[in-house]
N, C-alpha and C positions, 0 to 999 in steps of 0.2 A: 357440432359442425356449423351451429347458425349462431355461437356465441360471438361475444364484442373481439376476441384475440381473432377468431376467425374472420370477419367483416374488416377487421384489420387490416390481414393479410390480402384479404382479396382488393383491398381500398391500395395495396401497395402493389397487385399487381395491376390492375387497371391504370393507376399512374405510370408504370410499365410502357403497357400501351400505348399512351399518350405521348411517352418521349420517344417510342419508335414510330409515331405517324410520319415526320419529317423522310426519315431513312426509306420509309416503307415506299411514301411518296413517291421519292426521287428516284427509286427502281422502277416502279409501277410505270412512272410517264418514259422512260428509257426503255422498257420491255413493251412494250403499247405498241408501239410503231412494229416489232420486229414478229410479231406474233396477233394473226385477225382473230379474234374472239366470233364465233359463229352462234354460239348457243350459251346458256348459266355456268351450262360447265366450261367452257372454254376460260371464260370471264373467270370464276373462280378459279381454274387450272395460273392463267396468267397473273392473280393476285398472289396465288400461295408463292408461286418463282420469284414475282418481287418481293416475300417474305423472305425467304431464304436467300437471295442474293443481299438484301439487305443486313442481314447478320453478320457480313465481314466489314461494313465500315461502320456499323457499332462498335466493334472491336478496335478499328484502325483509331476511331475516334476517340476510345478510352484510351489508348496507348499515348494519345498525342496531345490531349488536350486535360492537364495539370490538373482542373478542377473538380474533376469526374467523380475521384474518390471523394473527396469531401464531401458532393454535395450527394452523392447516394450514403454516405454515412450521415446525414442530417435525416433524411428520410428516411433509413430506416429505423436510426433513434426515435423519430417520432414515431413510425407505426407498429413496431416489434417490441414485443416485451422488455422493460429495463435490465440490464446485463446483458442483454445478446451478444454487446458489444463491448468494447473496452470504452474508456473517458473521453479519448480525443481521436482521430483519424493519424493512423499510420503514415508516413512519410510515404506521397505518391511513387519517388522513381522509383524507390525500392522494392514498392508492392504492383509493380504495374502490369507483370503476370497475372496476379490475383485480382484486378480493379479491371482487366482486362474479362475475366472469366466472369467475372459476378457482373457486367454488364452485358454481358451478351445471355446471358441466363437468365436476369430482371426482365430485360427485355425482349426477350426469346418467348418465355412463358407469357410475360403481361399479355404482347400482341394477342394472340388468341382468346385470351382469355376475357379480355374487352371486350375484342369485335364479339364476340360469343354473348356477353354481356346484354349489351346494347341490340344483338339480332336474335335471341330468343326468345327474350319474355314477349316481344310481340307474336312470333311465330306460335310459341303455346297458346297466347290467346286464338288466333285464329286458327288453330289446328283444334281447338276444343267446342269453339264457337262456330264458327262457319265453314268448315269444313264439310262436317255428316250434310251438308242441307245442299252442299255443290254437286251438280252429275257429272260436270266436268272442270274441274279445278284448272284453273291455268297456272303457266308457269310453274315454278316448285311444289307448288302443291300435289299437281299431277306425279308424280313421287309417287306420293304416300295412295295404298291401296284404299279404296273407302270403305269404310266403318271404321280403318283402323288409326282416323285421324285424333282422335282422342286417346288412345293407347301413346299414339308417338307423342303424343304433346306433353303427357304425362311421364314419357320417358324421358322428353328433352329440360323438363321442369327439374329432375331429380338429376339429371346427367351435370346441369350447368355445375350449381354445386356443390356437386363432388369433384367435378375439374379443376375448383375455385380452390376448394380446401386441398387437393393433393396437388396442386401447384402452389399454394400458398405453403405448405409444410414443406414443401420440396425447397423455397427460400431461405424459406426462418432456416433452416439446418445449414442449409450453406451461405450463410450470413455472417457465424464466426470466423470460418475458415477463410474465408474470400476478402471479408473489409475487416474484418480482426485482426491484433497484433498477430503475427507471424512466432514461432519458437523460439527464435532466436531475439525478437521483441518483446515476448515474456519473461526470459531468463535475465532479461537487462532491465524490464521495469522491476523484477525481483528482485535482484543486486542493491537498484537504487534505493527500495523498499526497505532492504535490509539493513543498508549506509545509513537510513534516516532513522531507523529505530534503533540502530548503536548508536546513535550520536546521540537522539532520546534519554537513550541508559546511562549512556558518558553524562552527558549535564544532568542527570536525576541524581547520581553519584555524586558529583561535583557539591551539587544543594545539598545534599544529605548530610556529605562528610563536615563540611567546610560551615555551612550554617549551621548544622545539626550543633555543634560543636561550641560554635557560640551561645546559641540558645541556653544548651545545657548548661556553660558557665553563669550566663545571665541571670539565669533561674535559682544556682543555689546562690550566687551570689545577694541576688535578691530576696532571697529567705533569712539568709542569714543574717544581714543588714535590718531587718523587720526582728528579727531576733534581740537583738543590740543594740537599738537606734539610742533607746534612752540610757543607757547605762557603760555605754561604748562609744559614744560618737565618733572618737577618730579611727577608730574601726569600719562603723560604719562608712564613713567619707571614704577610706581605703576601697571598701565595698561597692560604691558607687562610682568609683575612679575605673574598676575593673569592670565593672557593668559597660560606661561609655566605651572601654577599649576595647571591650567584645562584640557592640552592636557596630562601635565604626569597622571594624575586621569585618562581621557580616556582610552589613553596606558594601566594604569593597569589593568581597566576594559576589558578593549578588550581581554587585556591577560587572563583574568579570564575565560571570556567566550569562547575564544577558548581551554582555557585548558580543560573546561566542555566536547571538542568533541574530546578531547582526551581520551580516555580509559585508557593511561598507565600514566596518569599526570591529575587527576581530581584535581578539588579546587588547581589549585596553588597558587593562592592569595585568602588570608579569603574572603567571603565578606560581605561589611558595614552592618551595623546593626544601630539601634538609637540608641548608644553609639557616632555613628560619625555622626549623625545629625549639631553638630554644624560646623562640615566643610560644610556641607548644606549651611548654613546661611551665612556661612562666602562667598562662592562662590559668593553666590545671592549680598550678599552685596559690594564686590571688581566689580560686576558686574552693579553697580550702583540703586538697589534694596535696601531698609530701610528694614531689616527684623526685626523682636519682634519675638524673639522666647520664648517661656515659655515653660519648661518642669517640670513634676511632678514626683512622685517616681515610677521608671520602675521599680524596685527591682523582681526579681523571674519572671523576662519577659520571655517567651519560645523561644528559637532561632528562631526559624522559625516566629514567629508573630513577631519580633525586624525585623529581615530582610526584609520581605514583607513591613512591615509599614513605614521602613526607606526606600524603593522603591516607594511606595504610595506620602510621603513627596518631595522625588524627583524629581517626577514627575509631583503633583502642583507646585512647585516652578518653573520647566523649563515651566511649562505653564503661569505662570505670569509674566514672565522675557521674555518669548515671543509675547504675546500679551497686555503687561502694564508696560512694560523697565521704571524703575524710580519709578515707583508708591510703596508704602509701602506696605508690606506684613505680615500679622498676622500669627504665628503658633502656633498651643497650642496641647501640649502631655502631654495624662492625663490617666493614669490606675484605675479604679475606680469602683466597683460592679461588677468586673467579666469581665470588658472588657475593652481595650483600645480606646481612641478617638481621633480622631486625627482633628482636626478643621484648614481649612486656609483659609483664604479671603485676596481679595486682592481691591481695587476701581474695578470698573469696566467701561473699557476703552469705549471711546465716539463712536470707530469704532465697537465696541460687538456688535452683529446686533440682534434685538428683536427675542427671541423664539431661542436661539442658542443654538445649544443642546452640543457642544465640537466635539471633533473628536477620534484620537486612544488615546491619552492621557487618558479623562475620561474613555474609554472603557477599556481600561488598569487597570484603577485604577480601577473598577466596577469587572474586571477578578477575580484581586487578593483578593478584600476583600470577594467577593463569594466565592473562592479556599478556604478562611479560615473559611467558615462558617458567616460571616459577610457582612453589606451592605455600601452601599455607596450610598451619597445624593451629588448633587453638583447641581448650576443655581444662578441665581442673586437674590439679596436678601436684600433690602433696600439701592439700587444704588454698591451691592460688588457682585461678583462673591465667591462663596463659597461651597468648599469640605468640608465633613463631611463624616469620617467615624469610622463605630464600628466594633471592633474586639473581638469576644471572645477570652480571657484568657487560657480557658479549650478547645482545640482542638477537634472536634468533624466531624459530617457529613457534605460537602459543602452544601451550603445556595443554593437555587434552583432560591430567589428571587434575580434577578440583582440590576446595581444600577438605580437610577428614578431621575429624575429631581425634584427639591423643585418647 
């Protein structure tokens, strides 16, 4: 009850108080006149009316005046626990019911709980201290029956608080609900939430396939060249001619995708589509990979299924070129009854260990043919490792079924 979270609270309803002195005021001197105060109690009786009348143009005033919500979302970020609240303050018009509520309620409770503040711990001491020694107590004091001025002062020491904390707890809980996004303001920070982390995925993809890819050629290319420098040189130089034309491919990729996170410079560089599939092959092949590529009539292909599919192809080929350097590689691009197919096998290397399901590659490739409504099959298959995938033609709702192992 007397921790720093609680002291918090109570620090946030006292400032409470303080923004209702104004309100409180301007009733108080408007009810003065219409009602004689004779005795403590009158005087009190006419304080609490201007307390209560003062609560509707708290209200009227959070309704009207723009900056309300903000500036009790500043205060209670500072004095309430981090998360209470969302990042930034909710759009006023739209929340002006709830900014409405939560300041008549901030300042509802504070009031009391100040004045209580500020006129107790005096009243305990003198209810403790000089009370028992009065025969006759003036004013409020004469209340309290004597001996029993130190029972009450004791009562009023433990009373403040517990007022303090179950008005302060009474806040904190309606603190999300009142200056917190709203349901329908969660479901759309989610949305956005969820836009940013596909798009994430999209360009983590994009690096994967597309650099990955280079990488991979670079690297046997660069072994092999160290392999043969002295005894092959124009081999070598071949080797090094295919090296710069993989790192410059990289390069433009990279550029690509970074310009993607730019805003003022989206797509600075096209990107591939199976139109340049045959740089594919050619890579794979300067990379000491036999490619057969076969392609059939793409004609009236959709952008987006050429793109993805020539990222698909990609990304089998950097997986055969990384785990079967050398070995021959089969591609076949074929449009045909409404969808594209795209087939590659490769042997399958002696180190492929039984029951191998692939890694982010396959997963990759399984993303994308989902994203288009289509599947994807890959696993060994009469001694060859082999992708297969179908793509519809006619773009429609993503496929729910991933890809599966043959």
């Amino acid at each position: 009850m007397f921790g720093r979270a609680a002291l918090r609270r109570w620090a946030l309803l006292i400032l409470g108080g303080a923004m209702m002195t104004p309100f409180w005021f301007v009733m108080n001197v408007a009810l003065a006149p219409l009602f004689r105060a004779t005795s403590l109690g009158g005087t009190l009786l006419i304080q609490f009316g201007a307390y209560l009348a003062a609560l509707p143009l708290v209200a009227a005033a959070a309704a009207v005046l723009p900056f309300v919500r903000q500036l009790e979302f500043v205060i209670v970020r500072t004095l309430l626990p981090a998360g209470t609240l969302g990042e930034r303050p909710q759009d006023a018009e739209a929340s002006r019911g709830r900014t409405v509520a939560w300041a008549v309620l901030h300042l509802g409770l504070g009031a009391p709980v100040s004045g209580a503040t500020m006129a107790v711990p005096p009243a305990v001491v003198v209810l403790l201290t000089v009370h028992p020694f009065l025969d006759d107590p003036p004013g409020w004091l004469n209340a309290v029956p004597a001996g029993l001025g130190p029972v009450a002062g004791m009562l009023l020491a433990l009373l403040l608080p517990t007022a303090a904390w179950a008005a302060g707890r009474a806040l904190e809980r309606s603190a999300p609900a009142l200056l917190g996004p709203s349901a329908a303001e969660r479901l759309a920070e989610a949305e956005r939430l969820g836009a940013r982390l596909a798009e994430r995925n999209r360009l983590a993809r994009e690096l994967h396939d597309s650099v990955g890819h280079a990488l991979g050629v670079v690297t046997l290319q660069a072994a092999a060249a160290g392999r043969v420098l002295d005894r092959d040189p124009a081999f070598a130089r071949s080797a090094l001619a295919a090296i710069e034309e993989a790192a410059r491919s990289a390069a433009d990729e990279l550029d690509h995708v970074l310009g993607l996170l730019r805003e003022e410079s989206p797509g600075r560089t096209p990107q591939p589509d199976l139109r340049d599939v045959h740089r594919l092959a050619d890579s794979a092949r300067a990379a000491g990979s036999p490619v057969a590529l076969t392609v059939g009539d793409l004609d009236a292909m959709p952008a987006v299924v050429s793109r993805e599919a020539y990222r698909i192809v990609q990304e089998a080929l950097t997986n055969a070129l990384r785990h079967a350097a050398g070995s021959p590689v089969d591609v076949t691009i074929d449009a045909a009854a409404g969808e594209l197919r795209l087939e590659i096998g490769n042997p399958l290397p002696a180190s492929r260990r039984p029951g191998h399901r692939g890694g982010r590659g396959t997963r990759g490739i399984a993303e994308r043919a989902q994203l288009l409504g289509g599947h994807a099959e890959f696993g060994p298959v009469d001694g060859l490792w082999r992708v297969a995938v179908r793509l519809p033609l006619t773009l429609g709702r993503a496929n729910d079924r991933p890809g599966r192992e043959l």
